[in-house]
Structure formats: C-alpha cells, structure tokens
Z-matrix of the N, CA and C atoms (Angstrom, degrees):
N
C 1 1.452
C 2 1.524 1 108.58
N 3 1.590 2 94.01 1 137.19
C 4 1.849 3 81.57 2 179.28
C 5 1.969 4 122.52 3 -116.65
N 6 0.767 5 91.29 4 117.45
C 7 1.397 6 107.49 5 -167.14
C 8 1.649 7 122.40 6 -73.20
N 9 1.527 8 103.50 7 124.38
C 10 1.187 9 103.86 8 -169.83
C 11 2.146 10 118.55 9 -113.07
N 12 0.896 11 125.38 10 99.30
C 13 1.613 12 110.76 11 -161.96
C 14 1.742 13 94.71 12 -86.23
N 15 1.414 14 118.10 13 148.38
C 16 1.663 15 125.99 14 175.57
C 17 1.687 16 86.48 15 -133.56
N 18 1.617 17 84.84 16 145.10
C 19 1.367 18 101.76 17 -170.96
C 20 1.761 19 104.22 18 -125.07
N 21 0.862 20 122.35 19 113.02
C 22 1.851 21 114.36 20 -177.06
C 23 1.501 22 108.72 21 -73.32
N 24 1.497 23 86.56 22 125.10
C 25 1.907 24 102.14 23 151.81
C 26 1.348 25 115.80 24 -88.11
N 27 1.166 26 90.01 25 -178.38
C 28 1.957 27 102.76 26 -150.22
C 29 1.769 28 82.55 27 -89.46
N 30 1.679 29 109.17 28 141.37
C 31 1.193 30 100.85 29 154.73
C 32 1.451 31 147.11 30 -58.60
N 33 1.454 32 110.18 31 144.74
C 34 1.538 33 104.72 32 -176.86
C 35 1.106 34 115.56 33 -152.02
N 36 1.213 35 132.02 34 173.25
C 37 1.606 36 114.59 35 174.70
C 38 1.122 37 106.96 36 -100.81
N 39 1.513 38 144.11 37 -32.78
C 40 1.256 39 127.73 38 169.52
C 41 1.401 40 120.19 39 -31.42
N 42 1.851 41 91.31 40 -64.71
C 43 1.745 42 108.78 41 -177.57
C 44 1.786 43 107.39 42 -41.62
N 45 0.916 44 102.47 43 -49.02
C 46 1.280 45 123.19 44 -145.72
C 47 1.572 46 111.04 45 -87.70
N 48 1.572 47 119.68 46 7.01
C 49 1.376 48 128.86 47 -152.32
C 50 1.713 49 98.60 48 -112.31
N 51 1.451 50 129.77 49 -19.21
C 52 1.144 51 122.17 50 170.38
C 53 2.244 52 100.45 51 -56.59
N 54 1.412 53 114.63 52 -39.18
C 55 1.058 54 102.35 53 -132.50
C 56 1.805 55 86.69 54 -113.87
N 57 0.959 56 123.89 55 2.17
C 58 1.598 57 133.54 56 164.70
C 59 1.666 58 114.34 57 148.90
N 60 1.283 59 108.50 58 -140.90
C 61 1.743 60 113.69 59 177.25
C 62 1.232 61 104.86 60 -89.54
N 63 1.473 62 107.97 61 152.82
C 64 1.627 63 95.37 62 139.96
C 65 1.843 64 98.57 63 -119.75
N 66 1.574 65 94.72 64 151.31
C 67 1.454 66 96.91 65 -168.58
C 68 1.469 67 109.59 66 -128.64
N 69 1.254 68 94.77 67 136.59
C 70 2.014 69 132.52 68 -164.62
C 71 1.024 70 119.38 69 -111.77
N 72 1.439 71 116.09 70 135.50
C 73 1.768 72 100.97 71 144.37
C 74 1.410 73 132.68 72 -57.46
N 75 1.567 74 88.16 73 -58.67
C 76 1.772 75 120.48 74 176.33
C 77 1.543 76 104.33 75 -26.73
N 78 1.010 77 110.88 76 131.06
C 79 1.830 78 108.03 77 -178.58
C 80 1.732 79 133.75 78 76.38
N 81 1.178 80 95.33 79 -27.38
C 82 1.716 81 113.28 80 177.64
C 83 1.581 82 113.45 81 -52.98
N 84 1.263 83 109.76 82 156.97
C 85 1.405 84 106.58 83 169.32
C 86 1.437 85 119.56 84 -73.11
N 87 1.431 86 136.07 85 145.78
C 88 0.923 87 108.76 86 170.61
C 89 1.836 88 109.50 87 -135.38
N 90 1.524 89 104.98 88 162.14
C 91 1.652 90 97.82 89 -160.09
C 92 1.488 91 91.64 90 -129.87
N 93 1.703 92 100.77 91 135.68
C 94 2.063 93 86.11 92 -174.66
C 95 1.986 94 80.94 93 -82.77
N 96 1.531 95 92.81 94 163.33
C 97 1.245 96 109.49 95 161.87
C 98 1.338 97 118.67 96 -156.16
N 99 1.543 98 125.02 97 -176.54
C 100 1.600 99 132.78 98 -174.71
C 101 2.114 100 83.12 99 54.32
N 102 0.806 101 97.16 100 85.68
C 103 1.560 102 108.83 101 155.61
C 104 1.535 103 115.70 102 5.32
N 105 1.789 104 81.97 103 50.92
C 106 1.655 105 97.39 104 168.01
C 107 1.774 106 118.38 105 93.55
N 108 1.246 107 109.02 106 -27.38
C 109 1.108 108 124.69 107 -174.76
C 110 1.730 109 113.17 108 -55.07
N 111 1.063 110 124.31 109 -39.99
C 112 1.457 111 138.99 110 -164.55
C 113 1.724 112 119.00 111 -138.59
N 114 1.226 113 117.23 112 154.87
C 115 1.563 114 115.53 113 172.14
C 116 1.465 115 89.03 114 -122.61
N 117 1.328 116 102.79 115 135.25
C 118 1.183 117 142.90 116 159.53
C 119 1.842 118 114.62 117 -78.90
N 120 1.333 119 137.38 118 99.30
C 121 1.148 120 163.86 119 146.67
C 122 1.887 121 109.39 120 -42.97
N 123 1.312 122 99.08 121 82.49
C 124 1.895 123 102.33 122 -158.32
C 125 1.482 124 108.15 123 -86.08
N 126 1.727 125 120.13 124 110.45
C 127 1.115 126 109.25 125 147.88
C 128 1.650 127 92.09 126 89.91
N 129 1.133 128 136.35 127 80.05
C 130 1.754 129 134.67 128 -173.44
C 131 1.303 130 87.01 129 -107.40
N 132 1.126 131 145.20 130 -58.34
C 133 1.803 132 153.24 131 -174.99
C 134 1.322 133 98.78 132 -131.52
N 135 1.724 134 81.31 133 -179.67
C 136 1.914 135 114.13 134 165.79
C 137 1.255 136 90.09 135 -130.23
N 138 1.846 137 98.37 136 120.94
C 139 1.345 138 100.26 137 162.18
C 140 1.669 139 101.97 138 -101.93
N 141 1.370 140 93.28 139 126.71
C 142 1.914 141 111.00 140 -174.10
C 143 2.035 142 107.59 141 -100.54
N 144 1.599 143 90.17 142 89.79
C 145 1.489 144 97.76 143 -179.08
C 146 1.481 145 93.73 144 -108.36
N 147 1.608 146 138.28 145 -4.01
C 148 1.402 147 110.40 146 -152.66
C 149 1.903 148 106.86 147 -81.77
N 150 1.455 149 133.22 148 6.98
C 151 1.240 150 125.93 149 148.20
C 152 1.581 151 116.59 150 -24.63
N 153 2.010 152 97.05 151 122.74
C 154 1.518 153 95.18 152 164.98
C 155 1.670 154 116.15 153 37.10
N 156 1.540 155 98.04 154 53.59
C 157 2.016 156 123.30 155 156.26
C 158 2.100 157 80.28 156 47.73
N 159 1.294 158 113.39 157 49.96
C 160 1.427 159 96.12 158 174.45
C 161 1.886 160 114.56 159 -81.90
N 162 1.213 161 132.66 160 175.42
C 163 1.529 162 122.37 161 -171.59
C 164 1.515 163 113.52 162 -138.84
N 165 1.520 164 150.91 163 95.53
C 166 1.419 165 149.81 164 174.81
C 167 1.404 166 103.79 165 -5.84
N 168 1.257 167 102.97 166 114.08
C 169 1.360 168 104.49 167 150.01
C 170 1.869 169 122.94 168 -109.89
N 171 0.876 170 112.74 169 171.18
C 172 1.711 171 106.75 170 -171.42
C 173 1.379 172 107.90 171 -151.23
N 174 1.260 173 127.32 172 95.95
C 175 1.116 174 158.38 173 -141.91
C 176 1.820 175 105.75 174 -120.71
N 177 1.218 176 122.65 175 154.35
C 178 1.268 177 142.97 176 163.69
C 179 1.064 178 105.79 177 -124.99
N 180 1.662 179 104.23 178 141.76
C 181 1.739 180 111.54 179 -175.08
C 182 1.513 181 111.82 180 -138.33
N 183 0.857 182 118.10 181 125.47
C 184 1.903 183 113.49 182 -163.74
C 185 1.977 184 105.28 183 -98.34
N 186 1.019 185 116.83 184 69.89
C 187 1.642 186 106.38 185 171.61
C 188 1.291 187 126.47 186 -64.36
N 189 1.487 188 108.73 187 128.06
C 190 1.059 189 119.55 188 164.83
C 191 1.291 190 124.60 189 -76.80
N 192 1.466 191 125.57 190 131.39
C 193 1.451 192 133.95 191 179.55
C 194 1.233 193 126.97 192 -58.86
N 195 1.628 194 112.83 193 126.47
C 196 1.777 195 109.26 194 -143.24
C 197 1.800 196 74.39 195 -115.85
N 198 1.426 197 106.59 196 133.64
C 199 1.388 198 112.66 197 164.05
C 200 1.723 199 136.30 198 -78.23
N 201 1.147 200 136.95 199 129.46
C 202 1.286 201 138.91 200 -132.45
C 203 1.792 202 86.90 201 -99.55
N 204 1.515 203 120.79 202 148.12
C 205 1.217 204 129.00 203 -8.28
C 206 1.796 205 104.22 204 -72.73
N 207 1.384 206 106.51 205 140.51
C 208 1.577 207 103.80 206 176.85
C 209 1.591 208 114.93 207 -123.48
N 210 1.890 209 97.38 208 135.41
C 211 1.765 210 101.42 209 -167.61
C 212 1.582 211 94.59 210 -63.03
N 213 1.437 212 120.37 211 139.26
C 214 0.977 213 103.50 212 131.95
C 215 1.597 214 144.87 213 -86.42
N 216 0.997 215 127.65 214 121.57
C 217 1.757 216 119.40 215 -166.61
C 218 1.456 217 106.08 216 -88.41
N 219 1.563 218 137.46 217 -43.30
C 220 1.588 219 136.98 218 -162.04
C 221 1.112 220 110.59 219 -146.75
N 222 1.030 221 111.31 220 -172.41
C 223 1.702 222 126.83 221 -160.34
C 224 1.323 223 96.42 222 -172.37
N 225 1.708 224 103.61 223 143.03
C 226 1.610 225 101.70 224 -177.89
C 227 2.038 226 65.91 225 -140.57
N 228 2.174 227 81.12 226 -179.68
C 229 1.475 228 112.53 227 174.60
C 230 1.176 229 91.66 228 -144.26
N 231 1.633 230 116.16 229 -177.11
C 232 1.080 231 145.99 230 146.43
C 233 1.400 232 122.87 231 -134.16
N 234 1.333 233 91.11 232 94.36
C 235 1.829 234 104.24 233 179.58
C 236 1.576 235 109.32 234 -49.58
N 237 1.174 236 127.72 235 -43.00
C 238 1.688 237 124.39 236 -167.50
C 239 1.522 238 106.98 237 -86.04
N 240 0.891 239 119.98 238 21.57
C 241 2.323 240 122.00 239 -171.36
C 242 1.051 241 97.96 240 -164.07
N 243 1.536 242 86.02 241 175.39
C 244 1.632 243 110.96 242 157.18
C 245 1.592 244 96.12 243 -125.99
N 246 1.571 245 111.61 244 165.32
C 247 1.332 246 126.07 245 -178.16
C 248 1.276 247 110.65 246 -104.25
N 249 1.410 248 134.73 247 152.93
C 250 1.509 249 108.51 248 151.45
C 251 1.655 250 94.01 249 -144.46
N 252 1.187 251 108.80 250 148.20
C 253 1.079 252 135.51 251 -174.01
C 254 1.830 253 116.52 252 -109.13
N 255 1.441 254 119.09 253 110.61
C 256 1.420 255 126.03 254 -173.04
C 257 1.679 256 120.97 255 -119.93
N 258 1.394 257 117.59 256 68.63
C 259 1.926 258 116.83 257 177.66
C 260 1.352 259 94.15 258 -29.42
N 261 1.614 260 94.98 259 122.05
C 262 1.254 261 95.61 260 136.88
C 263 1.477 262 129.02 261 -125.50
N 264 1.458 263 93.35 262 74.48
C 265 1.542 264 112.22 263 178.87
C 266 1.331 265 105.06 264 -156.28
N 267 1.340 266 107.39 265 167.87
C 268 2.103 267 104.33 266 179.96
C 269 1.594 268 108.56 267 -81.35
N 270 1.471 269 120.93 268 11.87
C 271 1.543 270 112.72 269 -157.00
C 272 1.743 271 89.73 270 -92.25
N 273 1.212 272 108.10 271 150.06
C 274 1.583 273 112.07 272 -176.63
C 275 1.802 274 90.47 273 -81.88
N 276 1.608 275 101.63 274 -179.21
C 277 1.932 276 114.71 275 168.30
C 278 1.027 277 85.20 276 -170.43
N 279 1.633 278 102.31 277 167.53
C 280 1.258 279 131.99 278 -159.99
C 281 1.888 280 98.33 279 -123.25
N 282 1.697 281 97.76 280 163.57
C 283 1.410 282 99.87 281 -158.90
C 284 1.495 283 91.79 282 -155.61
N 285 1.548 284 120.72 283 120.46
C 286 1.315 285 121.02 284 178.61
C 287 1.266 286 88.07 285 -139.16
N 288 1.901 287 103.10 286 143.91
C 289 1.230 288 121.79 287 -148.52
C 290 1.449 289 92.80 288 -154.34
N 291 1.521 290 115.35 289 157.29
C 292 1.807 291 120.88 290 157.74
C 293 1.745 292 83.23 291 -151.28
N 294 1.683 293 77.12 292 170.66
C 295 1.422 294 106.19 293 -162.05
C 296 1.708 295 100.23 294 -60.75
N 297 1.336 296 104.78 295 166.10
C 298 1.664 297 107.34 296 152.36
C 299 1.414 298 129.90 297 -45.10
N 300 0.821 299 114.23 298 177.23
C 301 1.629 300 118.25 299 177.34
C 302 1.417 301 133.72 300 109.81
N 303 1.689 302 129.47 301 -132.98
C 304 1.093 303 134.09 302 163.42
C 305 1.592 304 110.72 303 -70.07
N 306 1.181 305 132.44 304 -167.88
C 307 1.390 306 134.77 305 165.13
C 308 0.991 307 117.82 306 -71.33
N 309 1.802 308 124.55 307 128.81
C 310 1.302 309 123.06 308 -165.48
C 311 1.660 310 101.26 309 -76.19
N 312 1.707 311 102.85 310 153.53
C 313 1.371 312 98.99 311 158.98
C 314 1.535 313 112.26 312 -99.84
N 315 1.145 314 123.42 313 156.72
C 316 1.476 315 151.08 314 -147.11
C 317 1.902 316 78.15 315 -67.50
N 318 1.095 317 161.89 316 -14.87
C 319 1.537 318 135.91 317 -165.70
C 320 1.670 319 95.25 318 -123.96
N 321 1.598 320 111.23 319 6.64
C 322 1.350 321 123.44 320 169.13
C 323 1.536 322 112.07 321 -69.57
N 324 1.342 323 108.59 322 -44.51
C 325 1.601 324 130.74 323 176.89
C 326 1.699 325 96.59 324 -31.06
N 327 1.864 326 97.17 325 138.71
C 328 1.341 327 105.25 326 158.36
C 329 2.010 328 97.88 327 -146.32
N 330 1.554 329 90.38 328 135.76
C 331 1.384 330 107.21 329 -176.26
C 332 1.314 331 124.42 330 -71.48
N 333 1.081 332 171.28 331 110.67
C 334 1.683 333 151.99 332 173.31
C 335 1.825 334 102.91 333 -117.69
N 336 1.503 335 90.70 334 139.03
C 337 1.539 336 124.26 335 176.70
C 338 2.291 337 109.60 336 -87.04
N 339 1.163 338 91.68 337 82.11
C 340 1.454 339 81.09 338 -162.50
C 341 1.795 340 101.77 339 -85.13
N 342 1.116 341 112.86 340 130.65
C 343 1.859 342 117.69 341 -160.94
C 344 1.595 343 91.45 342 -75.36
N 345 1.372 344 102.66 343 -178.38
C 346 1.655 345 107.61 344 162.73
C 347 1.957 346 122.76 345 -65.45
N 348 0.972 347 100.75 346 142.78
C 349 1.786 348 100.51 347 178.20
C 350 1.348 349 127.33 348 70.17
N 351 1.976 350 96.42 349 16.86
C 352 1.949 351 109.84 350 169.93
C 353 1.267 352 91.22 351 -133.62
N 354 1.505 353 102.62 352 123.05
C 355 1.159 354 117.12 353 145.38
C 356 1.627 355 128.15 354 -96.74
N 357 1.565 356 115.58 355 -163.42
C 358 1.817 357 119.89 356 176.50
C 359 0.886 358 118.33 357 -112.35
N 360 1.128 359 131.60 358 168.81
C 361 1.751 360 128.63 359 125.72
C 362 1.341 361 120.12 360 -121.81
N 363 1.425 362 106.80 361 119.58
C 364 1.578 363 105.28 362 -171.77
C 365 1.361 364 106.55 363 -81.84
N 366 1.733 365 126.45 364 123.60
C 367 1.472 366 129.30 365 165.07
C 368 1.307 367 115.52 366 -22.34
N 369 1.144 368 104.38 367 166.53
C 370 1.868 369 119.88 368 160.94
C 371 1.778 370 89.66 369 -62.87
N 372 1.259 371 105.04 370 154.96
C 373 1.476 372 124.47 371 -178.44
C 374 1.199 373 120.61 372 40.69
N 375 1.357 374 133.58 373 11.83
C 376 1.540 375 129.87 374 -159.67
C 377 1.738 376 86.41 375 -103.40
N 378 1.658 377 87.21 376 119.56
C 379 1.145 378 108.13 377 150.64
C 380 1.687 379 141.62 378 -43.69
N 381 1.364 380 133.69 379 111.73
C 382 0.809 381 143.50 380 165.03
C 383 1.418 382 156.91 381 -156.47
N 384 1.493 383 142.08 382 171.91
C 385 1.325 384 125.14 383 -159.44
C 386 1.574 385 105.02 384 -94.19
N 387 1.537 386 115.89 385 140.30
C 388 1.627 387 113.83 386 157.58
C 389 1.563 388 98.11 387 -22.37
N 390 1.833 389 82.42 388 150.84
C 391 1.729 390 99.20 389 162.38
C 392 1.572 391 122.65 390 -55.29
N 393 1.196 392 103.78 391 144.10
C 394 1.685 393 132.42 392 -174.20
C 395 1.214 394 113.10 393 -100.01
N 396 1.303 395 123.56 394 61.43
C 397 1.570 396 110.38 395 167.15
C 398 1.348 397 109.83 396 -66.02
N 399 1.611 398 100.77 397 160.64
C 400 1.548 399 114.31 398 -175.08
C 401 1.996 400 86.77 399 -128.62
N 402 1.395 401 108.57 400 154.09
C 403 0.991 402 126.84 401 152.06
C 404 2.155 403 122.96 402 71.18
N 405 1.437 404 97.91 403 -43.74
C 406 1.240 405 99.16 404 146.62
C 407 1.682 406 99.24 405 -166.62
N 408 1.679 407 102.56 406 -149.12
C 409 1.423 408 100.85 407 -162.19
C 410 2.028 409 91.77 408 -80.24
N 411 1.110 410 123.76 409 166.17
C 412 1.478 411 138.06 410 -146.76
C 413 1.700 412 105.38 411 -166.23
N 414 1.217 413 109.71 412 118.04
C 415 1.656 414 110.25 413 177.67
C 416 1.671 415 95.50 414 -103.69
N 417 1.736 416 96.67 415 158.66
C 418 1.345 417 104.41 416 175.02
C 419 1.521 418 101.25 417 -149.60
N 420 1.248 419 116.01 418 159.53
C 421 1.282 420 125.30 419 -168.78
C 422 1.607 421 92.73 420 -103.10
N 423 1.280 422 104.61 421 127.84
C 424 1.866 423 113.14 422 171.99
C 425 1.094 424 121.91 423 -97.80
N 426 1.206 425 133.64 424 146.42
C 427 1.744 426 118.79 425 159.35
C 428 1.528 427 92.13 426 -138.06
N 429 1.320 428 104.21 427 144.68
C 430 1.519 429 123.80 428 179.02
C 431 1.530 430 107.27 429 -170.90
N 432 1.510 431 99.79 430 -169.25
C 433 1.394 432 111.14 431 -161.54
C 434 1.401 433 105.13 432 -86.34
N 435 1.246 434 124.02 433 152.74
C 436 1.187 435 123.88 434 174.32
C 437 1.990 436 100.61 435 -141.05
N 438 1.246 437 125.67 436 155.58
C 439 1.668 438 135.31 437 174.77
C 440 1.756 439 85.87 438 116.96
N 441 1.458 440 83.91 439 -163.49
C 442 1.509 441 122.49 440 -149.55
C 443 1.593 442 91.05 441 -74.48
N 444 1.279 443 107.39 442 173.70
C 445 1.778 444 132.53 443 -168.15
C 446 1.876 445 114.89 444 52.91
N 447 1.402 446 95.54 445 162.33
C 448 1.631 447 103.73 446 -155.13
C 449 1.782 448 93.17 447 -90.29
N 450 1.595 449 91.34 448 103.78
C 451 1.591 450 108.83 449 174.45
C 452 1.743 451 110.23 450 -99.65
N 453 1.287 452 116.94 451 34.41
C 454 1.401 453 114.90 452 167.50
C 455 1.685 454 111.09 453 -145.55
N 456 1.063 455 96.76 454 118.55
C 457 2.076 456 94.51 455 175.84
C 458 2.134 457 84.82 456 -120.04
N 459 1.295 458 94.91 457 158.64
C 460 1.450 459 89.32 458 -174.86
C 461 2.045 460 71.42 459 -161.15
N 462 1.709 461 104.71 460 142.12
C 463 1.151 462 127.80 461 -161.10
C 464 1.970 463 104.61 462 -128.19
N 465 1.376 464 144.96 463 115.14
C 466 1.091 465 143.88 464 -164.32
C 467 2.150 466 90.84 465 -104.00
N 468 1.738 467 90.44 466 158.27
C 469 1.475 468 87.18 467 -172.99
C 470 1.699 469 85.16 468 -111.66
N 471 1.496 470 101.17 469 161.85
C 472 1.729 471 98.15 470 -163.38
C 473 1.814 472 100.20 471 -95.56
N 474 0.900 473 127.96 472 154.15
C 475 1.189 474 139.78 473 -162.88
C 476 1.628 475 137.74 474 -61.86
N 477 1.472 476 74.74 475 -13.29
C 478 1.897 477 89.15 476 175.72
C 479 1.812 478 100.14 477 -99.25
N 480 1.205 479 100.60 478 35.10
C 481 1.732 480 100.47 479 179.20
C 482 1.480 481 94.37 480 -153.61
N 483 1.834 482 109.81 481 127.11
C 484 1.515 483 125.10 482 -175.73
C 485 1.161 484 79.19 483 -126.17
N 486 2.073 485 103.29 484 128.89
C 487 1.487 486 110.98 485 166.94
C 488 1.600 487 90.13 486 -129.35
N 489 0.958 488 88.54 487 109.06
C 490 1.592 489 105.99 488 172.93
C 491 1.879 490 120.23 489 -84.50
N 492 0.901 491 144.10 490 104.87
C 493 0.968 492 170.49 491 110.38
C 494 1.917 493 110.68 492 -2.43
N 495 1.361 494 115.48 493 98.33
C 496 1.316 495 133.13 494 178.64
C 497 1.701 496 120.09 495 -94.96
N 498 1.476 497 113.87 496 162.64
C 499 1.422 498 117.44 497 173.64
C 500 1.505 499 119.29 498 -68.18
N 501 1.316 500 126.39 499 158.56
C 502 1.474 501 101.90 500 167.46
C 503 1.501 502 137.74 501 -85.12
N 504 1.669 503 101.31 502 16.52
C 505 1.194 504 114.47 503 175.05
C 506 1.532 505 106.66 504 -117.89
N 507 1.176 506 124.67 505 17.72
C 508 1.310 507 133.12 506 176.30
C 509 1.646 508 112.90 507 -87.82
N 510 1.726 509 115.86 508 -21.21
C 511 1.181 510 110.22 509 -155.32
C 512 1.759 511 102.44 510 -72.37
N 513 2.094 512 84.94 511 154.38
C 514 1.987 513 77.94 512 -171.13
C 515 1.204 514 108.85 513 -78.12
C-alpha cells in the first residue's frame, strides 16, 4: 500500500487563488448603510451558479468533527457553480482541494488550515473534500447552485493508496 501524508498550510489567498476565494472581513470594502445603522462588507466573492439557467441556493450545513489523522477516501466537484462555504462559529476547518480538470491524483491534493472567521469559495470544477470540521460539530452557511443539469461528479481513491490527512500543527 502506498501511503500518502498531507500536511495543511495556513490559509491565504494567494495560496489559495488557483482554487477560488477565500473570504474575509479583514480588508474588504466596506459601505455604511440603513442610515448608519450597519456596515455593509461589499462584494467578498462571485458566486458563479448562472450554468444551464442554474438559481442560488443558501443552505446550512452542520459538520461533524472528523478526528485527525483523517483518510481521505474522495473528492467531488461541481462543474455547474461555485460553492462557498461561511463558519458560523469561531471553530477553525480544514479544506483540501486540487485544481479543475480530469481526476486529481492523490499528490495533486493541497491541504488548508482555515482559522476562525475565514471562510471559501470553491471555483466551478475545483475539486474538493466534504466539509472538515475541527473540534466539534460547526454550522456553516452554503451558497451554491441549485436547478437542472448534473452539478456533482464525486471521484473514490482505490485502496492500495492511504492519503492521510494531518493537523496543522502536526507538520514535520
């Protein structure tokens, strides 16, 4: 069996810009509005659902906390959207991703350490793993595509290959 260990880097947007946003307050524009009452946080992404007349959906997702070291087994996309993913809790998660394209191979994988109060948005086609809670169960606010055509391909890794998935304080 051949064994693969991934180690997460810290989120960033550079790092993190082959494979969509990562989205902040910190830095954003911001616009007062309602007559002062509130700031408005302008424009964090584009979520790109309009594939095949597709329509926003906005979803809540409750992850359960996956204990470290964790196999990863699959990887899905969604060719017709982008995803974005929003904690709404202070607990950090983790986010492993490969580029678009054909099916990633297992040393394609890239890990990210996402802190409290950053979330993503995964591109159209960008490969990636179910949500990563850390620590306990963790809700997040989703937005993605919702209508007609097949917006999920999801890819299994074959069995003589362990890709193990580490903490971000584990790296050697």
């Amino acid at each position: 069996m051949t064994r693969l260990d991934l180690y997460p880097e810290m989120l960033s947007a550079d790092a993190f810009e082959p494979f969509g946003d990562v989205l902040m307050l910190e830095g954003a524009e911001q616009r007062s509005i309602n007559e002062g009452s509130a700031i408005r946080f302008h424009d964090l992404t584009r979520i790109d659902i309009a594939s095949e007349y597709g329509y926003p959906l906005l979803n809540v997702f409750r992850g359960q906390p996956k204990a470290l070291p964790f196999k990863i087994k699959m990887m899905e996309r969604h060719p017709l959207g982008s995803q974005a993913f929003w904690p709404l809790s202070a607990e950090p998660f983790l986010v492993v991703v490969a580029k678009p394209g054909t099916a990633p191979a297992p040393d394609a994988l890239r890990a990210f350490y996402a802190p409290s109060g950053i979330g993503v948005n995964y591109g159209k086609g960008v490969w990636h793993h179910p949500l990563l809670a850390l620590n306990k169960a963790s809700d997040f606010i989703v937005i993605d595509r919702g209508g007609d055509g097949k917006n999920l391909d999801e890819i299994s890794f074959t069995d003589d290959m362990e890709i193990l998935l580490h903490g971000f304080d584990d790296a050697p």
